[in-house]
N, C-alpha and C positions, 0 to 999 in steps of 0.2 A: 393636563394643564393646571387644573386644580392642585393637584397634588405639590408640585413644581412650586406655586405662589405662593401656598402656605411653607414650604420647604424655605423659600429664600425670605419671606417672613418673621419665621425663626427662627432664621440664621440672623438676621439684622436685629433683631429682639435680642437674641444671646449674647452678641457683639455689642449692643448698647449696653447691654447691662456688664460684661466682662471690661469695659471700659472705664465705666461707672467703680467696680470694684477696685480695680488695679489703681485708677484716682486715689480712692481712700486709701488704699495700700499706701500709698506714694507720700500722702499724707500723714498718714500716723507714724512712717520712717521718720518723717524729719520732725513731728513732734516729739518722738519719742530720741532722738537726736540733740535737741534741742534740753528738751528736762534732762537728762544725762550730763552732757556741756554744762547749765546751770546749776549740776548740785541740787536737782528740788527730787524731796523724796515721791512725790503724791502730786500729782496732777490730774484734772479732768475737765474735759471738753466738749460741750454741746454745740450742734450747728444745725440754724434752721432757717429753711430753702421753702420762701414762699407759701412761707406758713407754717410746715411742718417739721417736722426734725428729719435729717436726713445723716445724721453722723453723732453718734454719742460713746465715748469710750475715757476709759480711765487709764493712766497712766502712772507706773510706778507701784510705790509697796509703802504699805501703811507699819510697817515695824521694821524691825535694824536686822532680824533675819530673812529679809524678804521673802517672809512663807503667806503672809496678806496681803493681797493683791489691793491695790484700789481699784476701784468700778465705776460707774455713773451713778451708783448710789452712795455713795464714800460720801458722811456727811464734815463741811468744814465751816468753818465762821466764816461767813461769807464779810463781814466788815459793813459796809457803809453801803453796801446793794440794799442793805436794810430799807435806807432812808427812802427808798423807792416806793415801799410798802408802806411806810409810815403816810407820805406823799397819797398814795390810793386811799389809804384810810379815810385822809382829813378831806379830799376830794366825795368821798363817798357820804361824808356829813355834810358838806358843801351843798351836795346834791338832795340831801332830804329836809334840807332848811333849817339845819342845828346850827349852821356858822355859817359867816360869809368870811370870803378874803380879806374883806376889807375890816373886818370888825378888832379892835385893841385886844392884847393876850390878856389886859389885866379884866375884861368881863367875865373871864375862866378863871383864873388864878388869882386869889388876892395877895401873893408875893409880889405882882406885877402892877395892883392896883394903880397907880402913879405913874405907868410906862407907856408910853406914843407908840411903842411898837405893834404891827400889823401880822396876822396871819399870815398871810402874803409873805411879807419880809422877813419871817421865817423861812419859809420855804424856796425863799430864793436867796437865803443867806445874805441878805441884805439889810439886816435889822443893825447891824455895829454890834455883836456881840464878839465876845470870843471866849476859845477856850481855856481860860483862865482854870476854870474849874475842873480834875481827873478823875477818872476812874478808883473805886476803890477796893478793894477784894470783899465778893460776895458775903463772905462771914462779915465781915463787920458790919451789915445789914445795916446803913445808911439809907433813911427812907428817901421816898422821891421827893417830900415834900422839903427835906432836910436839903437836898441840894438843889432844889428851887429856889432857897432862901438865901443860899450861898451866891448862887448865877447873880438873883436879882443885885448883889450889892452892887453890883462890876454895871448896873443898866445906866447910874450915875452918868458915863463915860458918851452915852449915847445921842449921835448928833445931829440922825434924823437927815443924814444924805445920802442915802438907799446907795453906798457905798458896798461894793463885794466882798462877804470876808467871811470867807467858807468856816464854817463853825458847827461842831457835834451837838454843843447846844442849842442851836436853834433847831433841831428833830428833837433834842430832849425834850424840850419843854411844849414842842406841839403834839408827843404821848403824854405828854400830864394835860395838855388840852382834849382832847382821845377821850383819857379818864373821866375829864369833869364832866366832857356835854355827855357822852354815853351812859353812863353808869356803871361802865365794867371797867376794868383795867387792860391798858394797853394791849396787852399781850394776847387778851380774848374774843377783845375788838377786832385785830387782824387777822385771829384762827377763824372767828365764824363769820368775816367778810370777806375773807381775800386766801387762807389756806385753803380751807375746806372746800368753797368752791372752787379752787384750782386742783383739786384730791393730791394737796403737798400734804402728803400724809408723813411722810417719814421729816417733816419738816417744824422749827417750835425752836424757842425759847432758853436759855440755859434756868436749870432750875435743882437745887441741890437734889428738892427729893424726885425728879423726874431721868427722863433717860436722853435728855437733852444735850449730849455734849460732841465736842469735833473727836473723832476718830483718826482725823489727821492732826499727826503733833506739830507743831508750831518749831521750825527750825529757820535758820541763816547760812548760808551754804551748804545746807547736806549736815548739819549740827543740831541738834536738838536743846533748843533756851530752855533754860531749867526755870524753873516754876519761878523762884523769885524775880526772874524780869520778863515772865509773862503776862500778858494783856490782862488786869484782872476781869474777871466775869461782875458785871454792877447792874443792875436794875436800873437804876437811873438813865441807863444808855444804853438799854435796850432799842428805843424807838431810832435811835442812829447806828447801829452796828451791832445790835444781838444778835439778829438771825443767823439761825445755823441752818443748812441747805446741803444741798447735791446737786449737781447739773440735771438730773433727774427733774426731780422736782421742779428747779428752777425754769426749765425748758415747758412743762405744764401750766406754769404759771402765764411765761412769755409768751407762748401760742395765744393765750387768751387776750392777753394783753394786745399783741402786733391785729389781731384779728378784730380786736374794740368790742369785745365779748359784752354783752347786756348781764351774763353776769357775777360782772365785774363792779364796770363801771358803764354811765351813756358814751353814746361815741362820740358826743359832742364834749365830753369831759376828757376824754383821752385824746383828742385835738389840742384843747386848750392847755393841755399840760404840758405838749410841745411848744406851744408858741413860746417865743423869746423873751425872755421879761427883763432881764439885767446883765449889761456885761459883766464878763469876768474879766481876771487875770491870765487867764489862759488863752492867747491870742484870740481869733477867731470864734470862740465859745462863748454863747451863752446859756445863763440860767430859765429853762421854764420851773414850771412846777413839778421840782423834784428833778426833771432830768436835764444834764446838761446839753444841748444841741446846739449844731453848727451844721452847715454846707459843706462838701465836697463837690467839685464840677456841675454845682447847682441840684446835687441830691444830698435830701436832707436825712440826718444822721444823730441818733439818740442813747446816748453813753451814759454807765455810770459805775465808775472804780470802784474796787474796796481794798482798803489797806488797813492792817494792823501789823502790832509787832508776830513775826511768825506767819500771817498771811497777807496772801495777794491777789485780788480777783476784779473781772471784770463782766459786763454785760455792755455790749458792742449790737446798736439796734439800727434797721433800714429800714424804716416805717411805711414806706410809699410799698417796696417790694415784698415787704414783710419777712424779711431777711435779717436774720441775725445770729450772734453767736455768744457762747458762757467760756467763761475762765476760772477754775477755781483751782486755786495752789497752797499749800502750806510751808512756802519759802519765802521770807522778807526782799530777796534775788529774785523773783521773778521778773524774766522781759518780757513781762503782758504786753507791753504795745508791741514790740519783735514778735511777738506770738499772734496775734490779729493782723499784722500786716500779713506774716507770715501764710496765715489761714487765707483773708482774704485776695490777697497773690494768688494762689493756689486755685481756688474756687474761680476765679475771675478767668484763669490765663485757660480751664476747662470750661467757660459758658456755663457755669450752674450762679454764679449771682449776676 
């Protein structure tokens, strides 16, 4: 009898698990379906189930003779998931009593001396800036302070009606904020607050003399942008869309995150960075701190895109369940949302979210 119960035990054991795989099978078909149909050379995809990672795999080939595979650790310019981390930074001074929200940018910056604007309204892009100001190619070593002083002309304009208007500047100038209360520079601030303790080790910075750069090329259908109208690499905008990543890493980070890791950040600060601060433009969306959220059938739900010329990525978060998923592409074509419904479809119609 014994024998018999543990028999059909693992037989029911083997079946949930051969279940389990043939899902993922079912799934990385139509992903891998999907990048094919859109022309994107490099793709990769994390998914995590209740905390944990439960599905990490790369898709596609990092060169034109497809002999390099991508992986989960294929690093790419993640874009504007940056500002997420820039977001945890200033939350993390927030927390040890170097700044408030509420306090003006110009008691950091004396580019800003003269400006109403708010911490806060930065981080909810709410302050009336815009991006007036671009990118410029790393050699011409444009310091930050240089295009501080550029941004400020354009604050003239500002009219102080916590108005939506999504802007790369307002994460610039909250890593020249970074800078000032800390004493280090951006870039060090979030390796030994927010890298290291997430062990995003293969993760950092673009930097001539370091080993900082995408591995995935920056293409538009299955075509490779040639250098001169690629995204330039700038310092300046580091704190809004430097970061270079891997669903790897970025999955390390996000466990810690969805789980309100102490150390990170408190859990009362990873709340509050949910809650809704400003509408957007984007229907139903609003601005917390740093991330955008909204409701679905009354669960709440924590996004945030990244786009440059040549890439496309997302992080798609369910906070309550701790459920969530990475997107990181090197094709200006990507259908990242096609590709989350697509996931979340899938996940949902098998009872795993």
């Amino acid at each position: 009898m014994y024998k018999l119960t543990l028999f059909i035990i693992l037989l029911m054991s083997t079946n949930v698990l051969a279940k389990k795989v043939s899902m993922y099978d079912n799934l990385t078909s139509s992903l891998e379906d999907t990048r094919v149909q859109n022309s994107i050379p490099a793709m990769s995809v994390a998914i995590i189930t209740s905390g944990k990672v439960t599905y990490i795999k790369g898709f596609g080939f990092l060169d034109k003779a497809q002999k390099i595979a991508t992986d989960p650790n294929t690093l790419y310019r993640i874009a504007s998931i940056t500002k997420l981390f820039t977001a945890q930074a200033i939350m993390h001074l927030v927390e040890k009593n170097k700044i408030s929200l509420n306090d003006r940018i110009g008691l950091y910056l004396p580019s800003f001396s003269d400006s109403e604007i708010t911490i806060k309204q930065l981080l909810t892009h709410s302050s009336g800036l815009e991006d007036v100001i671009k990118p410029v190619n790393f050699e011409r070593k444009r310091t930050i302070s240089a295009y501080l002083d550029l941004v400020s002309e354009n604050v003239l304009s500002y009219t102080g009606n916590n108005d939506f208007l999504y802007s790369d500047a307002n994460y610039n100038i909250l890593g020249a904020i970074i800078s000032s209360v800390s004493g280090m520079n951006y870039e060090a601030y979030v390796y030994t607050n927010i890298l290291i303790p997430s062990e995003m080790n293969d993760s950092g910075f673009y930097n001539v003399n370091n080993s900082y750069f995408s591995k995935a090329k920056p293409t538009y259908k299955g075509k490779l942008i040639d250098k001169g109208n690629q995204r330039p690499y700038d310092l300046s905008f580091n704190p809004s869309e430097g970061l270079l990543s891997s669903v790897y890493d970025l999955s390390l980070w996000l466990e810690l995150t969805l789980a309100r890791d102490p150390s990170l950040l408190k859990a009362q600060t990873y709340k509050d960075m949910l809650a809704p601060q400003v509408k957007t433009v984007w229907g139903q969306i609003d601005m917390g701190l740093g991330w955008q959220v909204y409701k679905e059938s009354n669960v709440q739900i924590a996004r945030h895109p990244g786009s440059i010329r040549g890439y496309k990525s997302l992080v798609l978060t369910y906070p309550d369940s701790k459920n969530a998923l990475i997107i990181l592409t090197n094709s200006s074509n990507t259908p990242r949302w096609e590709i989350a419904k697509l996931i979340t479809k899938h996940l949902k119609s098998h009872n795993v979210w």
